[in-house]
C-alpha positions as CSV (number, residue, x, y, z in Angstrom):
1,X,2.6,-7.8,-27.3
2,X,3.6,-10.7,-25.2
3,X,6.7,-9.5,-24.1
4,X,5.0,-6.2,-23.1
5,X,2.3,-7.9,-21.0
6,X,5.2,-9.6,-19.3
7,X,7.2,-6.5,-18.5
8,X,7.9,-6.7,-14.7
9,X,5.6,-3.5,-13.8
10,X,2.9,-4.6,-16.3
11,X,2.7,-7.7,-14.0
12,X,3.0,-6.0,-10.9
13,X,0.7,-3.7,-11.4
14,X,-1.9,-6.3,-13.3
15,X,-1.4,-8.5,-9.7
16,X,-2.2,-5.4,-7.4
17,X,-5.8,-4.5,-9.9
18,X,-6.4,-8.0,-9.4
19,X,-5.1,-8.2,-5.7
20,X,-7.3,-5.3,-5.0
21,X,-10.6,-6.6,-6.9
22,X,-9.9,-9.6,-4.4
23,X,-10.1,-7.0,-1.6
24,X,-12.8,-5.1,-2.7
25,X,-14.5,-8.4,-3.3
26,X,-13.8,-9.3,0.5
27,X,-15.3,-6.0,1.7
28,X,-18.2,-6.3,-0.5
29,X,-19.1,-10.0,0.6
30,X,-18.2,-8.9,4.2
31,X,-20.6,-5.8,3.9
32,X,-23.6,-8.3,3.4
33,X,-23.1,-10.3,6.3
34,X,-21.6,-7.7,9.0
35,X,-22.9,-4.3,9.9
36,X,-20.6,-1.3,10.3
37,X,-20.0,-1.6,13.8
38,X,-18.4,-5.8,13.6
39,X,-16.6,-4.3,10.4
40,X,-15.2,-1.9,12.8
41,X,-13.9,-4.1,15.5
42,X,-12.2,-6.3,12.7
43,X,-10.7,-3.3,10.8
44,X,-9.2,-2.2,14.6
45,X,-7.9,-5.5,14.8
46,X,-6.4,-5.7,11.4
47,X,-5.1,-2.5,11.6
48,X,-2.6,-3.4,14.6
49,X,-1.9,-6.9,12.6
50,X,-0.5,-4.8,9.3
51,X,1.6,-2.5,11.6
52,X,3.0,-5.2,12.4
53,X,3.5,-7.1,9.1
54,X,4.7,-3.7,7.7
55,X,8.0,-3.9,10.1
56,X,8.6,-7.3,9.1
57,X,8.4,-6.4,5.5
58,X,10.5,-3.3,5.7
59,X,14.1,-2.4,7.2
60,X,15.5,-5.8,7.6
61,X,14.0,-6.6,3.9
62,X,15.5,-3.9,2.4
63,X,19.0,-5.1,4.2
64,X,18.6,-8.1,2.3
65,X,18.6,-6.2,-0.7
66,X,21.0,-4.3,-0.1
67,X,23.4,-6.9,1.7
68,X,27.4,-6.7,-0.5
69,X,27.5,-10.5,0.7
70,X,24.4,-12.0,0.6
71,X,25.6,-15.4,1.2
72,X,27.1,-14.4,4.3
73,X,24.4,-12.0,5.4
74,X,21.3,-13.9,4.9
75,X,20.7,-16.3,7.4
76,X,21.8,-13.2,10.3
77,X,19.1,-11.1,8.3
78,X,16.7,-14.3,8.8
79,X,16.9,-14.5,12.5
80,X,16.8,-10.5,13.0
81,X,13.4,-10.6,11.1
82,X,12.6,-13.0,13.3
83,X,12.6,-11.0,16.2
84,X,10.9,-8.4,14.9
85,X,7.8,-11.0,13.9
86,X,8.0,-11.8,17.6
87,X,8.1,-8.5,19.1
88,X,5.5,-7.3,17.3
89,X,3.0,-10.3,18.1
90,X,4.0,-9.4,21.9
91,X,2.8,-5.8,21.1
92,X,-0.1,-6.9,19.6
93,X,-1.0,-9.4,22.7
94,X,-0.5,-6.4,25.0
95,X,-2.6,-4.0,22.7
96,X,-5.5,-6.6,23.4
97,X,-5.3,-6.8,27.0
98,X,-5.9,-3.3,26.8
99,X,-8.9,-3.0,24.8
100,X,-10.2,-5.6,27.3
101,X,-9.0,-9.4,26.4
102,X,-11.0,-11.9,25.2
103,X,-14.0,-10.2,27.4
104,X,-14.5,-7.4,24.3
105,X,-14.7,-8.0,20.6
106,X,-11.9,-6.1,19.4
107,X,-9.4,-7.9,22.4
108,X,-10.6,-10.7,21.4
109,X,-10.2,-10.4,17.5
110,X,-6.6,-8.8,18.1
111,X,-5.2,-11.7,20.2
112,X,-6.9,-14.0,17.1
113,X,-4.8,-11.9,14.7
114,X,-1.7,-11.6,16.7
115,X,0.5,-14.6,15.7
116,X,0.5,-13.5,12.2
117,X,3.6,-11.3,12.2
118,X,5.5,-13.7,13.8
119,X,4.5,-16.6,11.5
120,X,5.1,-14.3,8.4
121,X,8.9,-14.2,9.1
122,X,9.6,-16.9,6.3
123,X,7.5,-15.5,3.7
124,X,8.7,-11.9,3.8
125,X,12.5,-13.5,4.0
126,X,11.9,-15.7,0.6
127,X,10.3,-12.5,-1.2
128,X,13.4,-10.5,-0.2
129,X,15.3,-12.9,-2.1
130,X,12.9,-13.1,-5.2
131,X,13.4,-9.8,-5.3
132,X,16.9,-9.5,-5.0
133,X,17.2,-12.1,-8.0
134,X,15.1,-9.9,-9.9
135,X,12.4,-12.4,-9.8
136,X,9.9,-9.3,-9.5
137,X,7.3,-10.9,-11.5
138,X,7.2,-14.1,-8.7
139,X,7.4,-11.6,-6.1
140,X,4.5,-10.2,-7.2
141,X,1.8,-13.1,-8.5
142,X,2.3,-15.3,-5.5
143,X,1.0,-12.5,-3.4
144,X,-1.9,-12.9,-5.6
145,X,-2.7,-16.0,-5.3
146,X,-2.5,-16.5,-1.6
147,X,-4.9,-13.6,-1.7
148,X,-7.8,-15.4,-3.7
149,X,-7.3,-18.2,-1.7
150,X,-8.0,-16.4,1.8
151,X,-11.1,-14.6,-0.4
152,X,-12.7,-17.9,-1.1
153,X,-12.1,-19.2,2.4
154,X,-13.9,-16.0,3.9
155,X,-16.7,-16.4,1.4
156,X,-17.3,-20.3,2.1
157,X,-16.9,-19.5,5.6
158,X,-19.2,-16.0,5.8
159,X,-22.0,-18.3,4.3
160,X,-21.7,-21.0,7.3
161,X,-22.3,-17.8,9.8
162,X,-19.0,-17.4,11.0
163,X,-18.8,-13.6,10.9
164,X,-16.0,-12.0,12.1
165,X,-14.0,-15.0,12.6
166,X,-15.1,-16.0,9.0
167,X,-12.2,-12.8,8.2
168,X,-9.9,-13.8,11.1
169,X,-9.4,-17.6,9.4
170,X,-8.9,-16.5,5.7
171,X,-6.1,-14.6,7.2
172,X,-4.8,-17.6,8.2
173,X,-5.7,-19.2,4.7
174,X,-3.9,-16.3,2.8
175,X,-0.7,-16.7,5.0
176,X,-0.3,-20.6,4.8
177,X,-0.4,-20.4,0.9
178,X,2.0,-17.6,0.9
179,X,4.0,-19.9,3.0
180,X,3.8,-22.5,0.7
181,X,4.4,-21.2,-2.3
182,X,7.8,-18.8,-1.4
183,X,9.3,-22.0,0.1
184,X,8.9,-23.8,-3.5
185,X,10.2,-20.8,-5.4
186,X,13.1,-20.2,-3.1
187,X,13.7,-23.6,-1.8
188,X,16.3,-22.0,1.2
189,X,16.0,-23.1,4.6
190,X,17.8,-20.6,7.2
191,X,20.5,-21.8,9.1
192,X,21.3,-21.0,12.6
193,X,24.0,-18.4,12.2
194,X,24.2,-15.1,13.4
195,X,26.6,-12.7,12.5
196,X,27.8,-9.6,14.6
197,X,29.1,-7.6,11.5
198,X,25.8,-8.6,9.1
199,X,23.6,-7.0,12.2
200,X,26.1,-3.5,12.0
201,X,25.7,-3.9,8.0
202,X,21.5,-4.7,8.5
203,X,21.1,-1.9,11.2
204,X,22.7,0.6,8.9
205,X,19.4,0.5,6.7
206,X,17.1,-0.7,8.6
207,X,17.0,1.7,11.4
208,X,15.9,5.3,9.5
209,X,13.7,2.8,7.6
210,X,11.9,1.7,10.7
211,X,11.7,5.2,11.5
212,X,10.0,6.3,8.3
213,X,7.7,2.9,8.1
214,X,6.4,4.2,11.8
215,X,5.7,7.5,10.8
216,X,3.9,6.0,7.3
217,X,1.8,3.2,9.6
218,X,0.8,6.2,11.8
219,X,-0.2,7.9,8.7
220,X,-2.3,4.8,7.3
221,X,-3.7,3.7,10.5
222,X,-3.4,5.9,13.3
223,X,-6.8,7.7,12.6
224,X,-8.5,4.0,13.0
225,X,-6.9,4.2,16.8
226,X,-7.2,7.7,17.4
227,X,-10.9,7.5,16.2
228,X,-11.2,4.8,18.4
229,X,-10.3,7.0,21.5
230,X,-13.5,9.5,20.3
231,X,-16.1,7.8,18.6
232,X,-17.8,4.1,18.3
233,X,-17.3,1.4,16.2
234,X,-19.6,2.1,13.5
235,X,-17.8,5.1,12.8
236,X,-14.1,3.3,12.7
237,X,-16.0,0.9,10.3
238,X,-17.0,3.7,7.8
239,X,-13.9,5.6,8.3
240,X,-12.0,2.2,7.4
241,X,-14.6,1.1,4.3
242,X,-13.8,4.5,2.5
243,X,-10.5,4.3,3.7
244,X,-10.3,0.8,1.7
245,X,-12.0,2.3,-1.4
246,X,-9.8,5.4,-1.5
247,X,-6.2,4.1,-0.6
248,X,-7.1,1.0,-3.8
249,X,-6.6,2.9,-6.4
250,X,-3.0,4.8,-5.0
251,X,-1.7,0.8,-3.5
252,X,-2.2,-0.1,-7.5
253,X,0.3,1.7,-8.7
254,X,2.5,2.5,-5.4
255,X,3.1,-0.7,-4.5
256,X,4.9,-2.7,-7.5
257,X,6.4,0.7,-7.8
258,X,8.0,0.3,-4.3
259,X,8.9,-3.2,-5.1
260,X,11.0,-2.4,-8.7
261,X,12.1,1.2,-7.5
262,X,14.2,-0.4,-5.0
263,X,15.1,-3.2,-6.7
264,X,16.1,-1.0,-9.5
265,X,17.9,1.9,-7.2
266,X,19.7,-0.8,-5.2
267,X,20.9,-2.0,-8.4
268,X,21.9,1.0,-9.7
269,X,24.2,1.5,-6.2
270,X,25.8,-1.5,-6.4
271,X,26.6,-1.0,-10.2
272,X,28.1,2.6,-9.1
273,X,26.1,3.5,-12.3
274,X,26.2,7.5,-10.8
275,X,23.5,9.8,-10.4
276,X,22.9,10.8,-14.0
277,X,21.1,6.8,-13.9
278,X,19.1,7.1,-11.0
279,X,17.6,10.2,-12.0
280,X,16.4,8.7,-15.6
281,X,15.2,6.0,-13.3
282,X,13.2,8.6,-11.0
283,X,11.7,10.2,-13.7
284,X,10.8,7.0,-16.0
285,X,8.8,5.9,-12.3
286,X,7.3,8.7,-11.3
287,X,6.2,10.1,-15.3
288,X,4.1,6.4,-15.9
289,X,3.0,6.1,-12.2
290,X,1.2,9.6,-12.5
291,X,-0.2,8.7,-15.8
292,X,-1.4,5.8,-14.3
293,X,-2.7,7.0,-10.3
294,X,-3.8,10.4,-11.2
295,X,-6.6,9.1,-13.5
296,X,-7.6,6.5,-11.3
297,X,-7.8,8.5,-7.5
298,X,-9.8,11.0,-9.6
299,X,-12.1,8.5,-11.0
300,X,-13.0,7.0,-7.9
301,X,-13.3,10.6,-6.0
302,X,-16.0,11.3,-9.2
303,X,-17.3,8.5,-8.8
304,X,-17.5,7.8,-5.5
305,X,-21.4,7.4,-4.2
306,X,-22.2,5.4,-6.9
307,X,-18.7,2.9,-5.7
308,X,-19.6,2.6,-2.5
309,X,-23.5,1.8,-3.2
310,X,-22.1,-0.8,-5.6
311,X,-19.6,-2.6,-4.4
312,X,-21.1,-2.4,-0.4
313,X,-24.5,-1.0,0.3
314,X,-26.7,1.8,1.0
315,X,-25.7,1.4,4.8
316,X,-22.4,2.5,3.9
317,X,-23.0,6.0,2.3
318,X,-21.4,7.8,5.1
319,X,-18.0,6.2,3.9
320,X,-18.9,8.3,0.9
321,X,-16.8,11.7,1.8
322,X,-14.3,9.8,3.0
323,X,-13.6,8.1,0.0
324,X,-13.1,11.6,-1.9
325,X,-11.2,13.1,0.1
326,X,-9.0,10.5,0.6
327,X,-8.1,10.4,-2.8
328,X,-7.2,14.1,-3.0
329,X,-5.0,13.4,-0.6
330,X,-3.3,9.8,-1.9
331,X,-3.4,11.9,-5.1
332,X,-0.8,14.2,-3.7
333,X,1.3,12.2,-1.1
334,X,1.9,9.8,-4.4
335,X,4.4,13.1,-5.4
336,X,6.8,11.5,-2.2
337,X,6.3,8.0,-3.2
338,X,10.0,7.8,-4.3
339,X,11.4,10.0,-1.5
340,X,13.1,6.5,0.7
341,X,14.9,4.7,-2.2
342,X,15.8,8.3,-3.4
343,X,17.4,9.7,-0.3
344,X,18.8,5.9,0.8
345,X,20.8,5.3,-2.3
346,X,22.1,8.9,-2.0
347,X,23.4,8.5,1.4
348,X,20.8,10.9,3.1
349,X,18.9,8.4,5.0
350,X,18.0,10.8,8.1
351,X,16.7,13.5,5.8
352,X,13.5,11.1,4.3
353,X,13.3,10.2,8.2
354,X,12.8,13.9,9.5
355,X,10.2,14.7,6.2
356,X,7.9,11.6,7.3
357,X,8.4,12.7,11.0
358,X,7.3,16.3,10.0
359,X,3.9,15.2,8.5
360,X,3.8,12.8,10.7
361,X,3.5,15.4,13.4
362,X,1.4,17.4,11.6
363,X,-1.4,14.7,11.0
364,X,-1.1,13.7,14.8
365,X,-1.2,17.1,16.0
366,X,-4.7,18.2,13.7
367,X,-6.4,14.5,14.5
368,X,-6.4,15.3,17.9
369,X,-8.1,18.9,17.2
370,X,-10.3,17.3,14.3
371,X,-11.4,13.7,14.8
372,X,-13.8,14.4,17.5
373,X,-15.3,16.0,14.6
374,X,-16.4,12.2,12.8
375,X,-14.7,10.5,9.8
376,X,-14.8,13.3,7.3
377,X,-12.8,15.7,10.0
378,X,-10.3,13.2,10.3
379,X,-9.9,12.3,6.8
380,X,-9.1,15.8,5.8
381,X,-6.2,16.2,8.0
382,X,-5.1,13.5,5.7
383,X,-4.5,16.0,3.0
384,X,-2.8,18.9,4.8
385,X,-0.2,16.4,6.0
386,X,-0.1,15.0,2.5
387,X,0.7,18.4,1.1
388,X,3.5,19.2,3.2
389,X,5.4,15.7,2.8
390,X,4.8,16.2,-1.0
391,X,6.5,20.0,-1.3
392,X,9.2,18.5,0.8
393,X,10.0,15.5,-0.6
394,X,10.0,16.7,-4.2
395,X,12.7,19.4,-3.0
396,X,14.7,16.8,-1.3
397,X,15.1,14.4,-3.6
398,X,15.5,17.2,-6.6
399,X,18.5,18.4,-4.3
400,X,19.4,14.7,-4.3
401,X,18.9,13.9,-7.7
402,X,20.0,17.4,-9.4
403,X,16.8,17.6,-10.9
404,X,16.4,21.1,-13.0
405,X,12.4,22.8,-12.7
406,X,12.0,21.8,-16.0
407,X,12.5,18.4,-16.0
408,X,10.4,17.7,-12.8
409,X,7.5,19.3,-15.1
410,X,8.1,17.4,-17.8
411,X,8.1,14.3,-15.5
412,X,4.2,15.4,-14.7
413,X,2.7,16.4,-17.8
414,X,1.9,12.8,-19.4
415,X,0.1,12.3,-15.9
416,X,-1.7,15.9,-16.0
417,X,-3.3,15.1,-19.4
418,X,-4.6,11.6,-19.2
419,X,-6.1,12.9,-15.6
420,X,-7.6,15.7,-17.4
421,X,-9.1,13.4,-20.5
422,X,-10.9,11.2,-18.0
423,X,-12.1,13.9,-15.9
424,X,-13.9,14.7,-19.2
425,X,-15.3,11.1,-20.1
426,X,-16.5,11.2,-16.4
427,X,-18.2,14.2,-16.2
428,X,-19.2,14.1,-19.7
429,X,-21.2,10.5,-19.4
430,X,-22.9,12.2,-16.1
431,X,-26.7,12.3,-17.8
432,X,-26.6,9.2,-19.7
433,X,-25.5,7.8,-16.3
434,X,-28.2,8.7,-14.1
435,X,-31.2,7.8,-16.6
436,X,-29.1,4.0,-16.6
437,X,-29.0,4.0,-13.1
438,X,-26.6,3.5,-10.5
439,X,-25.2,0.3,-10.9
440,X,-25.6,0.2,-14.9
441,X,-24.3,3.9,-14.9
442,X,-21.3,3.4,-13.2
443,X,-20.2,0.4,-15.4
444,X,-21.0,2.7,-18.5
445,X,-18.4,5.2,-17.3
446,X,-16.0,2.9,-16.2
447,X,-16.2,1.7,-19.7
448,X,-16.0,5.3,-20.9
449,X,-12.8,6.2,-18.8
450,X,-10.9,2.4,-19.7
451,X,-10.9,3.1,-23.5
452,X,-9.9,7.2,-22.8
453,X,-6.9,6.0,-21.0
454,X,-6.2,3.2,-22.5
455,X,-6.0,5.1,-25.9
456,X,-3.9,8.1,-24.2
457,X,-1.6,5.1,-22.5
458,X,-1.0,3.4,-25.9
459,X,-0.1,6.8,-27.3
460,X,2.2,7.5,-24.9
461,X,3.9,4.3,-24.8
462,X,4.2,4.1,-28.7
463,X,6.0,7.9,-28.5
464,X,8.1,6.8,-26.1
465,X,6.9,9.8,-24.0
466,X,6.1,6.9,-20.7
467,X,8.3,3.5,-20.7
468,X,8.0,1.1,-18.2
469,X,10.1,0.7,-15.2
470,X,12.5,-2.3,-14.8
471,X,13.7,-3.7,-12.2
């Protein structure tokens, strides 16, 4: 049992529940000290912050990964990152001045925010290297940690009236322990060298990645701007609540699969194990992350008034409909979660580039038709974009992969039948729910949906019809 709880994706995902409780706790606190329309302003902020973030965590990270000499490669890689970190805090800085400097809120809060990127160059470059080493597990918990620690600072610091710069500081908080904690684990200082044949080697992977991470940031946060252009603050705020609720459950599961997928997939390339291994790999992923996401996106988009009254407030019900049909559409956008390692390790980097740029397009194209229409508008061009990356991506990377029909069914059935046995505890507990109340009623059914899938998962585990991914 012990060496099961410790299984690299049993830890990853356990940090991410518990990373996201952290966030959900954040948001809750926040809800009771800020109204909808200072929620707003900050989510704006953060949103341009994570863009950000997301570039320093991507291309150049995966580079590392990926880097034949890593010795030789690492401190170029370092320095490269670097410059990202900066450019993207100069984006940021500029972004502010143009939502009015420090004379608006949201100037303000953005040039608050903007150093981050730049001063999470280090951390992102240590957790490449955890990684690398396989040290998943580390990669994983110390996110964690520097996590509850910018929680408790927002909490001390919401109670001493701080507001919106009581979320601004625990920023701060959460990056410094990061910080802290990477350096001891790694213990690595980069040196001042810069290598012209580590950038050709770096730029080889990092440039269609940058390309697919700008399309996926539009996706995740370009209906916060494009809102912004059409509607007030309030309405960025309830967009971005639901949009917290909704995308928790899918960053769960997605995002230690991310980490050991490439970890495992760059592995696998190195090895020259052939295809015939990364497609057991594929389908190990994507058959225990369905089983996994699929219950949970439809248990919060069943459960979603009685989520949002609990873990914010009445104020917040119009963040309702956003929260359920976001989930339809994480629910099926999760079908291209694999499609970059897939396509990268197969040497058809530009094909994953032009699918992201496709539903990319798309989404732009119906939020400028749509989000006049409020957050529900917008958040449903969500899930036409989704469903045309998804029937994409599964034929590219079945072309990649040689993946037979059969099998790519087979891959979704565990998934399909635990989502169906807690769509039954759900709607089956629906009366004894409502005489308990909301707040009691919901904890009844979360009860009732843990022990469905937690009995399907232990059957599925035992009949080794789901294992767990490795890195």
């Amino acid at each position: 049992m012990l060496r099961k709880l410790s299984e690299p994706y049993v830890v990853g995902v356990a940090s991410r529940v518990i990373g996201q409780a952290i966030s959900f706790a954040a948001v809750a606190v926040a809800s009771r000290y800020l109204d909808l329309d200072a929620f707003g302003t900050y989510a704006l902020a953060w949103a341009a912050v994570v863009i950000g973030n997301t570039f320093v965590f991507t291309g150049y990270y995966q580079a590392l990964l990926r880097a034949p000499d890593f010795a030789r490669d690492r401190d170029t890689v370092f320095w490269l990152k670097a410059g990202v970190g900066g450019t993207s805090m100069v984006a940021i800085l500029l972004a502010a001045l143009m939502f009015g400097g420090l004379s608006s809120p949201s100037g303000a809060a953005m040039i608050a925010l903007a150093p981050i990127p730049f001063l999470i160059v280090p951390t992102a470059w240590w957790e490449a290297q955890l990684v690398r080493a396989k040290r998943v597990r580390a990669a994983s918990l110390y996110v964690l940690v520097a996590e509850a620690a910018g929680l408790a600072a927002a909490i001390w610091l919401l109670t001493q009236g701080w507001q919106i710069g009581a979320l601004i500081a625990s920023r701060y908080v959460s990056l410094a322990v990061g910080f802290v904690l990477t350096a001891a684990m790694v213990r690595n200082l980069p040196r001042f060298r810069f290598r012209r044949t580590s950038v050709q080697e770096a730029q080889k992977t990092a440039v269609p990645l940058w390309g697919t991470t700008t399309v996926h940031l539009f996706t995740n946060y370009g209906t916060d701007i494009i809102l912004g252009a059409f509607a007030s603050a309030a309405v960025i705020g309830a967009y971005r609540g639901g949009a917290r609720i909704a995308v928790t459950a899918s960053d769960l599961v997605l995002q230690p699969l991310g980490l050991l997928t490439w970890s495992r997939f760059t592995r696998i390339e190195k090895d020259r194990a052939g295809l015939a291994e990364l497609r057991a790999a594929w389908i190990a992923s994507m058959s225990i992350a369905a089983a996994i996401l699929w219950p949970m996106t439809a248990t919060v988009a069943l459960l979603a008034p009685a989520l949002v009254v609990t873990i914010l407030d009445e104020t917040w019900l119009p963040a309702t409909g956003v929260v359920v049909i976001l989930s339809i559409s994480r629910a099926i956008g999760f079908l291209g979660a694999l499609l970059e390692p897939t396509l990268m390790t197969t040497g058809r980097g530009r094909q994953q580039f032009a699918i992201r740029l496709y539903g990319a397009g798309t989404l732009l194209v119906l939020l400028f038709i749509f989000a006049r229409y409020g957050a529900e508008a917008a958040a449903w061009t969500h899930v036409a974009s989704s469903v045309l990356v998804a029937v994409l991506s599964l034929g590219a990377m079945m072309r990649a992969l040689k993946l037979r029909p059969e099998q790519l069914v087979a891959t979704f059935v565990p998934g399909v039948g635990a989502t169906v046995l807690i769509c039954a505890a759900i709607l089956g507990t629906e009366v004894p729910r409502a005489a308990l109340g909301t707040g009691a009623g919901l904890l009844a059914s979360l009860a009732a949906v843990a022990v469905a899938w937690l009995a399907v998962m232990v059957l599925f585990l035992r009949r080794r019809v789901l294992v767990l991914p490795r890195p």
